[in-house]
py3Dmol code that shows the C-alpha trace and the ligand (Angstrom):
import py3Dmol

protein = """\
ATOM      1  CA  UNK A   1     -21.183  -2.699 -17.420  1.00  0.00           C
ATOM      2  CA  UNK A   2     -22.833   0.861 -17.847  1.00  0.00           C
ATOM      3  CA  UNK A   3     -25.772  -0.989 -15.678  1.00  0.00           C
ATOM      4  CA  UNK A   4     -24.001  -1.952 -13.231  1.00  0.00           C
ATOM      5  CA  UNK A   5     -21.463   1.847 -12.996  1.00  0.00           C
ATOM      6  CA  UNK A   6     -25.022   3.609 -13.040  1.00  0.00           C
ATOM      7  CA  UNK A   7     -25.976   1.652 -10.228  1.00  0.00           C
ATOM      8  CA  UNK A   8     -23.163   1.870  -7.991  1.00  0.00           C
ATOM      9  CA  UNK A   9     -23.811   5.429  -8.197  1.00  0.00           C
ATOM     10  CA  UNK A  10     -26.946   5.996  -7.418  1.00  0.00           C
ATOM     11  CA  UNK A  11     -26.335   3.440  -4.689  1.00  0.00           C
ATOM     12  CA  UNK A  12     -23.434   5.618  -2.832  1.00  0.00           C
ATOM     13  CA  UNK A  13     -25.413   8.594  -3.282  1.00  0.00           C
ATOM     14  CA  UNK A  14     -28.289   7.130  -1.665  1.00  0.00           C
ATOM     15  CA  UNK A  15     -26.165   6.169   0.892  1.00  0.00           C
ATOM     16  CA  UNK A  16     -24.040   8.453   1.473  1.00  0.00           C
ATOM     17  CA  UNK A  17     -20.713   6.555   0.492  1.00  0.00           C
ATOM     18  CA  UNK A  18     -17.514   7.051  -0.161  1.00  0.00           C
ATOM     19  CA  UNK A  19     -15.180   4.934  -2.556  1.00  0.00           C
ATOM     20  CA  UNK A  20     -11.136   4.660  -1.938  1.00  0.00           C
ATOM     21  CA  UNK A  21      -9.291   2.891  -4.354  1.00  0.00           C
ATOM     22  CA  UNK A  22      -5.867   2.218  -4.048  1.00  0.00           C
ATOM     23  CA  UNK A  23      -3.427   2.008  -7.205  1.00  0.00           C
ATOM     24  CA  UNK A  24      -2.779  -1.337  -7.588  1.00  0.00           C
ATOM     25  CA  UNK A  25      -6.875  -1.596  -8.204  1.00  0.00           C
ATOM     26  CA  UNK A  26      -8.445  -2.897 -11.671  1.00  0.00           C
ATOM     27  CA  UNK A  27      -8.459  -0.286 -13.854  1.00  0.00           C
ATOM     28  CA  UNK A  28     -12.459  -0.085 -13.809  1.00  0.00           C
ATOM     29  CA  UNK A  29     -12.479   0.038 -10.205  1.00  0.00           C
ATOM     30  CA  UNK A  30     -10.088   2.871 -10.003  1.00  0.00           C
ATOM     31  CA  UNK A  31     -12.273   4.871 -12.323  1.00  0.00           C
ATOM     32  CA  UNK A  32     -15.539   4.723 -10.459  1.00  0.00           C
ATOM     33  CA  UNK A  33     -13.850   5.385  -7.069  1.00  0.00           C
ATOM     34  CA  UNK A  34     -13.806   8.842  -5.602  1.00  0.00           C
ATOM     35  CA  UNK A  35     -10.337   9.092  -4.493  1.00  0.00           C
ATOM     36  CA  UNK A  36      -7.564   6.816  -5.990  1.00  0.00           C
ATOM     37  CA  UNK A  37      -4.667   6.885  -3.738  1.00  0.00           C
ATOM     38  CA  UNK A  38      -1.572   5.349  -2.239  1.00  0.00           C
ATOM     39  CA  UNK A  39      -1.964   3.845   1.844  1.00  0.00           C
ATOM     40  CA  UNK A  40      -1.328   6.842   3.066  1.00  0.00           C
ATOM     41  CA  UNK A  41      -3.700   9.204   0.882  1.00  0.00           C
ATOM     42  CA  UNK A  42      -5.997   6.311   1.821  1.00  0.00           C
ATOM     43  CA  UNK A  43      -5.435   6.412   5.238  1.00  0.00           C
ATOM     44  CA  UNK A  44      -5.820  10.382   5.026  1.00  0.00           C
ATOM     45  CA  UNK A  45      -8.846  10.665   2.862  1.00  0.00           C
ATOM     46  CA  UNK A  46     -10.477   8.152   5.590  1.00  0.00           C
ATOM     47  CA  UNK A  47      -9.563  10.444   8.700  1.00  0.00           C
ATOM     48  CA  UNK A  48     -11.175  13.501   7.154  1.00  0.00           C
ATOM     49  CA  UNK A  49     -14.297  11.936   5.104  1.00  0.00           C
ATOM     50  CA  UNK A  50     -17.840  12.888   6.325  1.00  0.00           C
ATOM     51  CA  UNK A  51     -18.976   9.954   4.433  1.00  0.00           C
ATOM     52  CA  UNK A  52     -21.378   7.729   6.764  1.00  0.00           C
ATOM     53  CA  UNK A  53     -20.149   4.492   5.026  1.00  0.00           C
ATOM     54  CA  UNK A  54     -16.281   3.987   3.761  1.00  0.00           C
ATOM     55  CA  UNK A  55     -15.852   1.399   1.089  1.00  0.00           C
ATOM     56  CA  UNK A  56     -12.214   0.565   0.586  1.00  0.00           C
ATOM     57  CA  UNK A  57     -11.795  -0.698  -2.642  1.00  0.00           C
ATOM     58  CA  UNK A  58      -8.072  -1.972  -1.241  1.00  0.00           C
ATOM     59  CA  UNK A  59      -7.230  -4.870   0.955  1.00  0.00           C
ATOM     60  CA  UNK A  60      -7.924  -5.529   4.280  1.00  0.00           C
ATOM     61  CA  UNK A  61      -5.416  -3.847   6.098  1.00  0.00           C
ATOM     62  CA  UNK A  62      -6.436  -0.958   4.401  1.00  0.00           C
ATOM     63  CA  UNK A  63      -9.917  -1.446   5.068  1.00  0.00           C
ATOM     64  CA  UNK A  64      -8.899  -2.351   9.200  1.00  0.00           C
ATOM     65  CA  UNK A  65      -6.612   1.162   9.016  1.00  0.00           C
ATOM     66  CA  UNK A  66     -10.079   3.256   8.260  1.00  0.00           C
ATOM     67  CA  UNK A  67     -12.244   1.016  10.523  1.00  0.00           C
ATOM     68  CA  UNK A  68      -9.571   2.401  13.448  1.00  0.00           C
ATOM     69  CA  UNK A  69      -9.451   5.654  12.736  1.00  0.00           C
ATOM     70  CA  UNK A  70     -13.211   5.890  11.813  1.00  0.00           C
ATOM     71  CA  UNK A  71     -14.576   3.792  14.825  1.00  0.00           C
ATOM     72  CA  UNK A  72     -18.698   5.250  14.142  1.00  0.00           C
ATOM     73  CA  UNK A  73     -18.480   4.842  10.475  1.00  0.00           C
ATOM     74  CA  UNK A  74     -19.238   1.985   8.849  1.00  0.00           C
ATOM     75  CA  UNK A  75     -15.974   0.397   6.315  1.00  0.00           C
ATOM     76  CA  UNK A  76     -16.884  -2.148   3.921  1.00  0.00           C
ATOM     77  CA  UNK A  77     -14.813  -4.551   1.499  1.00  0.00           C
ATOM     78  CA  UNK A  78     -16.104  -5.573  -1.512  1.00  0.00           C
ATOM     79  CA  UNK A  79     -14.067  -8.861  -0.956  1.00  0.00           C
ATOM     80  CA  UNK A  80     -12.979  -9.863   2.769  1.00  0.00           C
ATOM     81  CA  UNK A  81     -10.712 -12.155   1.143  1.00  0.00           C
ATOM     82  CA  UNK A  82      -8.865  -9.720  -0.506  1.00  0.00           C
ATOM     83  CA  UNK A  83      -5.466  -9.906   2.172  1.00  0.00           C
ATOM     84  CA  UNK A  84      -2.006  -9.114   2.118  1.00  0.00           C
ATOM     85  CA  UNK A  85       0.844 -11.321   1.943  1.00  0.00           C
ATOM     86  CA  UNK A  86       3.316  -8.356   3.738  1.00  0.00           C
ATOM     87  CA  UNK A  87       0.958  -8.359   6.748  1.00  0.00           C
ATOM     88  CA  UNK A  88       0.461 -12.120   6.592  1.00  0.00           C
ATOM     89  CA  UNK A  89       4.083 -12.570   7.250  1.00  0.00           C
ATOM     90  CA  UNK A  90       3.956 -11.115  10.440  1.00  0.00           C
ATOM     91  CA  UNK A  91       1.577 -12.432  13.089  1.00  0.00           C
ATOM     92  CA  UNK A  92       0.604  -9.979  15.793  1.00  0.00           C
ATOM     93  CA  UNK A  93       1.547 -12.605  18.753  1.00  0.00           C
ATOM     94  CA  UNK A  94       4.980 -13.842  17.093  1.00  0.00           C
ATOM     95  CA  UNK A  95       5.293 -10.113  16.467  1.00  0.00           C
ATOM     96  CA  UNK A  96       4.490  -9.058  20.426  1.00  0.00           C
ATOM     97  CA  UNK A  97       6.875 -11.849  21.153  1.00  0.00           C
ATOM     98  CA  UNK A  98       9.825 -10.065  19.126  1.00  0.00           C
ATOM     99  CA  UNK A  99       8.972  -6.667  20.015  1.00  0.00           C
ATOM    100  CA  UNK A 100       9.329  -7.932  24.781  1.00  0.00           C
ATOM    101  CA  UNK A 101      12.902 -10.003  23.436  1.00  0.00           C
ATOM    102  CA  UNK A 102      14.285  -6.689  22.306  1.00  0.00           C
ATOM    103  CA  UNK A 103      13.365  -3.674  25.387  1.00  0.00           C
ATOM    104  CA  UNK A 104      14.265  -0.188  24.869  1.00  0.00           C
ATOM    105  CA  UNK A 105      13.457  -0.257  20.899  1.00  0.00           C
ATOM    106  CA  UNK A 106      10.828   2.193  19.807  1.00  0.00           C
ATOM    107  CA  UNK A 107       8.531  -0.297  17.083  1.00  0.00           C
ATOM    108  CA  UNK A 108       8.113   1.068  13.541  1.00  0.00           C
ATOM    109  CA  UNK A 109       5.604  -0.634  11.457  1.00  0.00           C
ATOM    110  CA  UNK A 110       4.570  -0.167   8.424  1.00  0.00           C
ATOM    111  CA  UNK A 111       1.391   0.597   7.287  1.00  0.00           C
ATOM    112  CA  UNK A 112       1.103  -3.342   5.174  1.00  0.00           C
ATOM    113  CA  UNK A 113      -0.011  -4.662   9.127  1.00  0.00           C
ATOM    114  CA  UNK A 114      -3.189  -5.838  11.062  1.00  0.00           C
ATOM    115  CA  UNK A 115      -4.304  -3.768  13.453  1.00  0.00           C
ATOM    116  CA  UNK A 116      -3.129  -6.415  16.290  1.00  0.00           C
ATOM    117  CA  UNK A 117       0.958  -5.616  15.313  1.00  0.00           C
ATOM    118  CA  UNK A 118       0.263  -1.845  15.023  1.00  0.00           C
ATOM    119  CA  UNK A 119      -1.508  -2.174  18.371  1.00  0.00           C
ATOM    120  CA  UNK A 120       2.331  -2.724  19.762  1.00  0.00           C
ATOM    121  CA  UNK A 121       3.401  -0.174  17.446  1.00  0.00           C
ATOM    122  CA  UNK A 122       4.737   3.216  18.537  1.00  0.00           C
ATOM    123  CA  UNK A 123       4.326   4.652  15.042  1.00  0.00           C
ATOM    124  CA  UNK A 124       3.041   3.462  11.569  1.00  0.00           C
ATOM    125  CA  UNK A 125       4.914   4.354   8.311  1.00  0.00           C
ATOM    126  CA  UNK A 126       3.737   4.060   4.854  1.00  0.00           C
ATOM    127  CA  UNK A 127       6.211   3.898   2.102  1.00  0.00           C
ATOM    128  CA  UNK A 128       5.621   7.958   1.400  1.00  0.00           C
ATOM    129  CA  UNK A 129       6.532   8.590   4.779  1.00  0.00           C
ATOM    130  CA  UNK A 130       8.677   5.662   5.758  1.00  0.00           C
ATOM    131  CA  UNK A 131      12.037   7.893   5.836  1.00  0.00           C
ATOM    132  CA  UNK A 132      10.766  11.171   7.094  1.00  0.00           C
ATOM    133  CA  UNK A 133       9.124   8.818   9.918  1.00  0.00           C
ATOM    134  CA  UNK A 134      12.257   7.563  10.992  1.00  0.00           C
ATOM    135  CA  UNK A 135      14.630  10.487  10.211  1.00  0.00           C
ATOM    136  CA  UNK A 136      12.367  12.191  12.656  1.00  0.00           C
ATOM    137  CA  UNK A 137      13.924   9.917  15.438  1.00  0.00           C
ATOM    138  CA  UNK A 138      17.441  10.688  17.087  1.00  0.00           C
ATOM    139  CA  UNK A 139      20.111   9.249  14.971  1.00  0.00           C
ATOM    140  CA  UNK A 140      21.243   6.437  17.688  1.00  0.00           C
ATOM    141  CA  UNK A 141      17.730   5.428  18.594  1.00  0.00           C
ATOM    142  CA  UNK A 142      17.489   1.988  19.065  1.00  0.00           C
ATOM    143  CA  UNK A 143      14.188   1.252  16.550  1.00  0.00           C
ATOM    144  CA  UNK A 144      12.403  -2.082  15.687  1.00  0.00           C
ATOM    145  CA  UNK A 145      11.141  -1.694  12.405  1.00  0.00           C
ATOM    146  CA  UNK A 146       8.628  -4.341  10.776  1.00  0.00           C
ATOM    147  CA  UNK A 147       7.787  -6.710   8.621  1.00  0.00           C
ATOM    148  CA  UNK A 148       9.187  -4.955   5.427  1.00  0.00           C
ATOM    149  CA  UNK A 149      12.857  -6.472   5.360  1.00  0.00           C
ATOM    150  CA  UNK A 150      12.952  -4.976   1.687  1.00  0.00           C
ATOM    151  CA  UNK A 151      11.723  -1.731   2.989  1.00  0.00           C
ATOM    152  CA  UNK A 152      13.683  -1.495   6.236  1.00  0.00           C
ATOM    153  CA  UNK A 153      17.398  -2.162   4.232  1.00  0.00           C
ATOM    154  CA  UNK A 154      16.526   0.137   2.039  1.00  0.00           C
ATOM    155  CA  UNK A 155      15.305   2.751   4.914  1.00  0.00           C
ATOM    156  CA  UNK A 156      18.699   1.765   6.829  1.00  0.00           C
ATOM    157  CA  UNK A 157      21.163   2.291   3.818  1.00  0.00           C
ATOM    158  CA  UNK A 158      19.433   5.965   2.945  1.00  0.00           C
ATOM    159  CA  UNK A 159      19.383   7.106   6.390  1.00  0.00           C
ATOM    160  CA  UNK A 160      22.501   5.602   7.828  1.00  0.00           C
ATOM    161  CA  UNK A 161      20.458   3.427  10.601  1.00  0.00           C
ATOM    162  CA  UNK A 162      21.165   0.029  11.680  1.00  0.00           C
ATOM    163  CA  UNK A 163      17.341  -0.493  12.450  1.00  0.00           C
ATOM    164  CA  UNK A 164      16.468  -4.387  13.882  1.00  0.00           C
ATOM    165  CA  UNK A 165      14.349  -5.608  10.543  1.00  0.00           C
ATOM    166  CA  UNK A 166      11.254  -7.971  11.086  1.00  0.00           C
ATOM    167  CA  UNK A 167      11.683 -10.619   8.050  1.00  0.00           C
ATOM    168  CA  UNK A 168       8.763 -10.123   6.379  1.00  0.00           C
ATOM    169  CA  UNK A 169       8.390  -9.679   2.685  1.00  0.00           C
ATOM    170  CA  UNK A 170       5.224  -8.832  -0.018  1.00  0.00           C
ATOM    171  CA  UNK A 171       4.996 -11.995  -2.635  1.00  0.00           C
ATOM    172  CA  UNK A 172       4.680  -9.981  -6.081  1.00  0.00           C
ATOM    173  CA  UNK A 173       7.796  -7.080  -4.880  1.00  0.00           C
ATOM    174  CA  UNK A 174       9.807  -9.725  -4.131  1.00  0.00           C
ATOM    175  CA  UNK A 175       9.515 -11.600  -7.674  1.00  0.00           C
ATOM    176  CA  UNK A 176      10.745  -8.891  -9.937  1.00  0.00           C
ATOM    177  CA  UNK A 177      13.523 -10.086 -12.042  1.00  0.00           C
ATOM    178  CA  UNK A 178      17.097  -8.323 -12.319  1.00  0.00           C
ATOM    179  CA  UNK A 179      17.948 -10.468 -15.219  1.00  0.00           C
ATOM    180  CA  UNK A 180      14.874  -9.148 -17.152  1.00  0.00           C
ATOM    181  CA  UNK A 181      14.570  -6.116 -16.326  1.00  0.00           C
ATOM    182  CA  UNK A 182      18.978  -5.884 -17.429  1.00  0.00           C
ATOM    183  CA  UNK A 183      16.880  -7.073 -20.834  1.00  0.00           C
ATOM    184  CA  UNK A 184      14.577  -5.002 -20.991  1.00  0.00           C
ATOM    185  CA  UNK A 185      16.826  -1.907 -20.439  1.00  0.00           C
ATOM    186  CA  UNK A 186      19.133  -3.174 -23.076  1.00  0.00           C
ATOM    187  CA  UNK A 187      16.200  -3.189 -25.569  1.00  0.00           C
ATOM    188  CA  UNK A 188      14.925  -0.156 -23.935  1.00  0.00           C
ATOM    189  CA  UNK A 189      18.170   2.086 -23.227  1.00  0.00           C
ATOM    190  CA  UNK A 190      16.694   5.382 -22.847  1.00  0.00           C
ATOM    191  CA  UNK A 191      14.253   3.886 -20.548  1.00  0.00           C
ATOM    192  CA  UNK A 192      14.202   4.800 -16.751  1.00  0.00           C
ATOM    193  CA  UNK A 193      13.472   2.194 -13.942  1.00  0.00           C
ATOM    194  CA  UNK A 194      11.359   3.158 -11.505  1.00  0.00           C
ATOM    195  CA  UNK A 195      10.945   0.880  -8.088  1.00  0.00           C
ATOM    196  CA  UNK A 196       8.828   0.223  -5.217  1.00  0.00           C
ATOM    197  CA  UNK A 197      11.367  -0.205  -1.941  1.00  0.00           C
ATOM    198  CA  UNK A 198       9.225  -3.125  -1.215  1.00  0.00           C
ATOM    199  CA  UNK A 199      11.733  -4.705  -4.201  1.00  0.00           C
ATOM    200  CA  UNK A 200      14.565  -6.747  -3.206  1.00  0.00           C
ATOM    201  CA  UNK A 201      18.253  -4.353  -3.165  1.00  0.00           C
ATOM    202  CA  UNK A 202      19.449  -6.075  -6.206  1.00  0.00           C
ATOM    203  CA  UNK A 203      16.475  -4.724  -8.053  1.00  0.00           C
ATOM    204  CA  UNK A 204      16.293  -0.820  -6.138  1.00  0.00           C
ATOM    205  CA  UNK A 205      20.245  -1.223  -7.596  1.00  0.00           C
ATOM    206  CA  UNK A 206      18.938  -0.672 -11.073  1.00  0.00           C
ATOM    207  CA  UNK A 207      16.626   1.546 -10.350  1.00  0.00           C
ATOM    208  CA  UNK A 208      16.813   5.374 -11.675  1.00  0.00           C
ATOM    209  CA  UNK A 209      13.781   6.405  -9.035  1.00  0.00           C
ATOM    210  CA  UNK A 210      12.766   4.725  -5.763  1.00  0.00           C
ATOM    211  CA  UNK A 211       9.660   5.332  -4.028  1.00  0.00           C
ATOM    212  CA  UNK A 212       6.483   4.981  -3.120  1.00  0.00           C
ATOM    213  CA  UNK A 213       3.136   4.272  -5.759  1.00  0.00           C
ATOM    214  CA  UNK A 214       2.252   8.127  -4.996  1.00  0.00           C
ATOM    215  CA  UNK A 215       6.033   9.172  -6.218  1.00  0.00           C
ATOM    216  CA  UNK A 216       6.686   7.009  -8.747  1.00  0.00           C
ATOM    217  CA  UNK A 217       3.813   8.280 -10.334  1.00  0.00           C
ATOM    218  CA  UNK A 218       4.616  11.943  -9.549  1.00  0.00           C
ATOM    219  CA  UNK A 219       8.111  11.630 -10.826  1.00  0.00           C
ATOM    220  CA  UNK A 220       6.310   9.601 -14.173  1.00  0.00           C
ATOM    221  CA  UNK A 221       4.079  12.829 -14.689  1.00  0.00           C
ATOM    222  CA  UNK A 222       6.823  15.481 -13.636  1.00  0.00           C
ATOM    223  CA  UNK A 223       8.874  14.521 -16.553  1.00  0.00           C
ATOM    224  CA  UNK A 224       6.796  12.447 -19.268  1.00  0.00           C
ATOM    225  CA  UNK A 225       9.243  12.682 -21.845  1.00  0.00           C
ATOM    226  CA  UNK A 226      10.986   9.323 -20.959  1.00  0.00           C
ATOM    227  CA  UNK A 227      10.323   6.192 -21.054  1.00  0.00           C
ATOM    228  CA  UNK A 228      10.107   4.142 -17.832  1.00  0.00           C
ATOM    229  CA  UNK A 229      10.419   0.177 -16.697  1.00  0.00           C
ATOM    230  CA  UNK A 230       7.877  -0.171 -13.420  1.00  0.00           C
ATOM    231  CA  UNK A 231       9.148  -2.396 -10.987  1.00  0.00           C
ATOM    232  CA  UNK A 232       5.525  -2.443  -9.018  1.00  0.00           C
ATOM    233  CA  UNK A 233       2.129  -3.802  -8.798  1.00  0.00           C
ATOM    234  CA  UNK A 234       0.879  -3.432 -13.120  1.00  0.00           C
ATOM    235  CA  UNK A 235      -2.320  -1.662 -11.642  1.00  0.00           C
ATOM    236  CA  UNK A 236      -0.196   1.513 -11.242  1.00  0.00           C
ATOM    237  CA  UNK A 237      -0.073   1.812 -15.002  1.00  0.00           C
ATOM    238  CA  UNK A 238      -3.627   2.282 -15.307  1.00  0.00           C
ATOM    239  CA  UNK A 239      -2.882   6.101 -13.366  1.00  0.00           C
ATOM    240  CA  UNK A 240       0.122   6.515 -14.815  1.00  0.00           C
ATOM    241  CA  UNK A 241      -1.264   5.819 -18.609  1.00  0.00           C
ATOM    242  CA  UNK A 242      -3.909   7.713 -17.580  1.00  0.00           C
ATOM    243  CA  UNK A 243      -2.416  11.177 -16.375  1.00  0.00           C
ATOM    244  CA  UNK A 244       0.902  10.473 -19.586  1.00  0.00           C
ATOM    245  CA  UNK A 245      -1.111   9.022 -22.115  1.00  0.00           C
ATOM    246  CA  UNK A 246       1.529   9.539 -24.635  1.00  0.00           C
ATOM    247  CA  UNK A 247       4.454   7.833 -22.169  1.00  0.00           C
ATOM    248  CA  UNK A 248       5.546   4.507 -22.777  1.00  0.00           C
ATOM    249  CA  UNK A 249       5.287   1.982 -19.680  1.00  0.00           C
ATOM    250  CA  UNK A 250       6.456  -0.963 -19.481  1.00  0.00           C
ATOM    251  CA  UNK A 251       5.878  -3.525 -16.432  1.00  0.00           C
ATOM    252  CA  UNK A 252       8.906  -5.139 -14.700  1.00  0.00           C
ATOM    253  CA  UNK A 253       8.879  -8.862 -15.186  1.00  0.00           C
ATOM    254  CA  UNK A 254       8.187 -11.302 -12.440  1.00  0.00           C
ATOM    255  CA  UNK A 255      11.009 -14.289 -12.438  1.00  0.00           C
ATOM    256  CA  UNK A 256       8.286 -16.579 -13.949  1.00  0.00           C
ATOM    257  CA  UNK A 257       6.640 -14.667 -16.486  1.00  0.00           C
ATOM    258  CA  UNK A 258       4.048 -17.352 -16.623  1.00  0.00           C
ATOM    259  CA  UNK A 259       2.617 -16.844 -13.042  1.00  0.00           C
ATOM    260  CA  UNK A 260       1.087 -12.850 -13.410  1.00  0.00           C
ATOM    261  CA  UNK A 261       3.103 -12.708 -10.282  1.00  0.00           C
ATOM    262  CA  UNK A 262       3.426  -8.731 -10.878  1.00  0.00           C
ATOM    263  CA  UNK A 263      -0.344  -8.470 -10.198  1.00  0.00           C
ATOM    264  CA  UNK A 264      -1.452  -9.089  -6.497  1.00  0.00           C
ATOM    265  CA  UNK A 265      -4.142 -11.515  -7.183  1.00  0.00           C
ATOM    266  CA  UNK A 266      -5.610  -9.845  -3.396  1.00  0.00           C
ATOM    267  CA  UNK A 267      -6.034  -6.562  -4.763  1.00  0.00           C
ATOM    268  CA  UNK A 268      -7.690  -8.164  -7.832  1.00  0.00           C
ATOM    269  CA  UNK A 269     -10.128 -10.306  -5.795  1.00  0.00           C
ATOM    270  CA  UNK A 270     -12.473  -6.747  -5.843  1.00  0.00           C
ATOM    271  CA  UNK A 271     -14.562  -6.791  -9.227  1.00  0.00           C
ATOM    272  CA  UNK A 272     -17.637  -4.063  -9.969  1.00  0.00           C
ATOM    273  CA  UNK A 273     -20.003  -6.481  -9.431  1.00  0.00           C
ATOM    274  CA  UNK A 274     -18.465  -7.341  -5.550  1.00  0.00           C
ATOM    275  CA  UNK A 275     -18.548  -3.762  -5.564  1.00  0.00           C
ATOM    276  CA  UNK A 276     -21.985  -3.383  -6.106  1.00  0.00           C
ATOM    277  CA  UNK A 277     -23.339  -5.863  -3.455  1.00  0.00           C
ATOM    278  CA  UNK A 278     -21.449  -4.635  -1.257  1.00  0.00           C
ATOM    279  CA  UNK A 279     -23.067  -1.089  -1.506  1.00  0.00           C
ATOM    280  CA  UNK A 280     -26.237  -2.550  -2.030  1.00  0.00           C
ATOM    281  CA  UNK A 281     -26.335  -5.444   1.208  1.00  0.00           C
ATOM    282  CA  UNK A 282     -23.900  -3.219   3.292  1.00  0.00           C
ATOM    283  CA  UNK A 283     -20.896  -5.895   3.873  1.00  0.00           C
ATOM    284  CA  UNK A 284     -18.666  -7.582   4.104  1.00  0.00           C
ATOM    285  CA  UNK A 285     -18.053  -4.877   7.230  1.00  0.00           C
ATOM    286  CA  UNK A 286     -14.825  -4.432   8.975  1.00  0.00           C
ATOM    287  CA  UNK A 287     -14.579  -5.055  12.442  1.00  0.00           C
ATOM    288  CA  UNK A 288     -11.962  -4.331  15.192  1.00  0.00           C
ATOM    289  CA  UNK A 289     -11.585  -5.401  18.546  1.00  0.00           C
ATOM    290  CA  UNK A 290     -12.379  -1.966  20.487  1.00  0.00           C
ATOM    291  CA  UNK A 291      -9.623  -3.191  22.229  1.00  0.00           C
ATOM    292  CA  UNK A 292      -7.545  -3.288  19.884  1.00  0.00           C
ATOM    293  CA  UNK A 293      -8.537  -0.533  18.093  1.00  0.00           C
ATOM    294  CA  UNK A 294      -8.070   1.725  21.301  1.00  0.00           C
ATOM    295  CA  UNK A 295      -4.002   0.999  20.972  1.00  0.00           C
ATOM    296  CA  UNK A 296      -3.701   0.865  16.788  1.00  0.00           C
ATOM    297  CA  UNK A 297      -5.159   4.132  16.569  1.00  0.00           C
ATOM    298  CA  UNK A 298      -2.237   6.236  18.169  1.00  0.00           C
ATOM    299  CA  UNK A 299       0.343   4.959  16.291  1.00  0.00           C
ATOM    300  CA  UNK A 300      -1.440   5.828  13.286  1.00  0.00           C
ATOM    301  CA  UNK A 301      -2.785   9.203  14.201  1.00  0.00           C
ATOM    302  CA  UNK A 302       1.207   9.669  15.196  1.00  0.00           C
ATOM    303  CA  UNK A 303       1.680   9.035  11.651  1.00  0.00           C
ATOM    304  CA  UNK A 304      -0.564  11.239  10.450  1.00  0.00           C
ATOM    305  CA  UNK A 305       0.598  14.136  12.642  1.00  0.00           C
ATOM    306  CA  UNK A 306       3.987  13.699  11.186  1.00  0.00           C
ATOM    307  CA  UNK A 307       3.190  13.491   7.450  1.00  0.00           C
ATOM    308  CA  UNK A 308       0.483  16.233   8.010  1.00  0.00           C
TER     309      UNK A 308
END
"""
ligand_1 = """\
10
LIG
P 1.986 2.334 -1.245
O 2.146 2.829 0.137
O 3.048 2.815 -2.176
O 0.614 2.583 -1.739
O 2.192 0.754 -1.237
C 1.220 -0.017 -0.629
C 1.393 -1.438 -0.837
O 0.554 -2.207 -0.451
C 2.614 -1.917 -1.466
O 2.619 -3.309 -1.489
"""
view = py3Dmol.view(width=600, height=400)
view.addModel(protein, "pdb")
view.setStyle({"model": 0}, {"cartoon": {"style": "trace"}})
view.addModel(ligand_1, "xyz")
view.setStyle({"model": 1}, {"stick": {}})
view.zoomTo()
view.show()
């Protein structure tokens, strides 16, 4: 394992890499990475890199979402396979489809899309920015917002909007338990929930903090003292154990405790060794349609002009 760390080094030095890692990463992946990060520091740290190659130690979308922004560079995967089950539940063309049925709505999506739906975007969101984003509109702005249907109620109830919701959901958000995690805070009473708004409402409604991987950890480091339930991906804990070592964190139970279901076997797919080859052979490579790519970008760049 040293091996193989020592030569991932020396291999992005040589080339003159950069390694993202988002959150919900293996633990030894999110150590050797240079940035760890929610989508949008992602999505930032891509923008601004000088890097010549990009590997995004993520899933695709994330990987598509730097390819966009950094057209000349060159993004790599260490597993193409590694997808998303939010952006899978929302093909571009049934998507494009929705968005002509419903004129005069300005299309939200978040940032958990392929770069065909944000293509008929007007402006990306991640879950950081999701409610600035949208605050940011006129309160009686007619707004399309997609595929997040978890998100997008919970965006609607804290901003008053009525927003049109894509019905799209993520596979391990949607799985958390109420009736454990009522158990667990019964064995656990001084323990805080904290939630992803990817989580269904009758989860968010037990929730002490809801946000975003980036704030749930910042709130989990702002006050260490307490205890806290995590009702999101377990690969958070590896940050937040890391930056409170002392804090006790537990992970939210899926409904079947059996199936791991609170790890997104996706962002697991990416191992050191996949790592390593792909430093060392240069691919899997991300591709976009120039096309494509042409119309993604703006609605991301909008983003990023917002949250600046
Ligand atoms: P964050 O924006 O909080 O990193 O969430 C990304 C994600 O993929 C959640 O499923």
């Amino acid at each position: 394992m040293n091996d193989l760390i020592k030569a991932i080094k020396e291999l992005k030095k040589e080339k003159n890499a950069i390694i993202l890692g988002h959150y919900y990463q293996k633990g030894e992946i999110q150590d050797i990475a240079d940035y760890v990060g929610d989508s949008l520091a992602l999505a930032q740290l891509a923008a601004k890199t000088e890097a010549d190659i990009i590997v995004m130690c993520g899933v695709h979308f994330m990987g598509e979402t730097a390819k966009v922004l950094c057209p000349d560079k060159k993004v790599l995967v260490p597993d193409m396979e590694a997808g998303c089950s939010l952006a899978d539940s929302c093909p571009a063309d049934q998507f494009a489809q929705f968005v002509k049925e419903h004129p005069g709505h300005t299309v939200i999506s978040y940032v958990n899309t392929t770069a065909a739906v944000k293509a008929v975007t007007d402006v990306v969101v991640t879950s950081t920015n999701a409610r600035q984003i949208v605050e940011s509109f006129p309160e009686d702005e007619k707004i399309i917002f997609g595929p997040d249907r978890n998100l997008g109620n919970y965006i609607n109830s804290v901003t008053n909007r009525n927003m049109l919701l894509w019905d799209g959901a993520c596979h391990v958000h949607e799985q958390f338990s109420v009736e454990k995690i009522v158990e667990l805070k019964a064995q656990h009473p001084e323990a805080l929930v904290l939630a992803h708004p990817e989580c269904k409402s009758t989860v968010l409604k037990l929730a002490d903090v809801v946000g975003s991987t980036a704030a749930l950890l910042k709130y989990a480091v702002n006050h260490p003292e307490n205890t806290y339930i995590v009702a999101t991906e377990s690969g958070i804990l590896h940050e937040m154990q890391k930056k409170c070592p002392q804090t006790t964190f537990i992970p939210a139970p899926p409904n079947d405790s059996t199936c791991g279901c609170n790890e997104c076997s996706f962002m697991r797919l990416n191992t050191l060794e996949k790592l390593y080859e792909c430093l060392k052979n240069e691919s899997p490579e991300i591709t976009v349609d120039p096309e494509i790519a042409e119309k993604a970008v703006k609605p991301i760049q909008r983003m990023l002009e917002i949250s600046a």
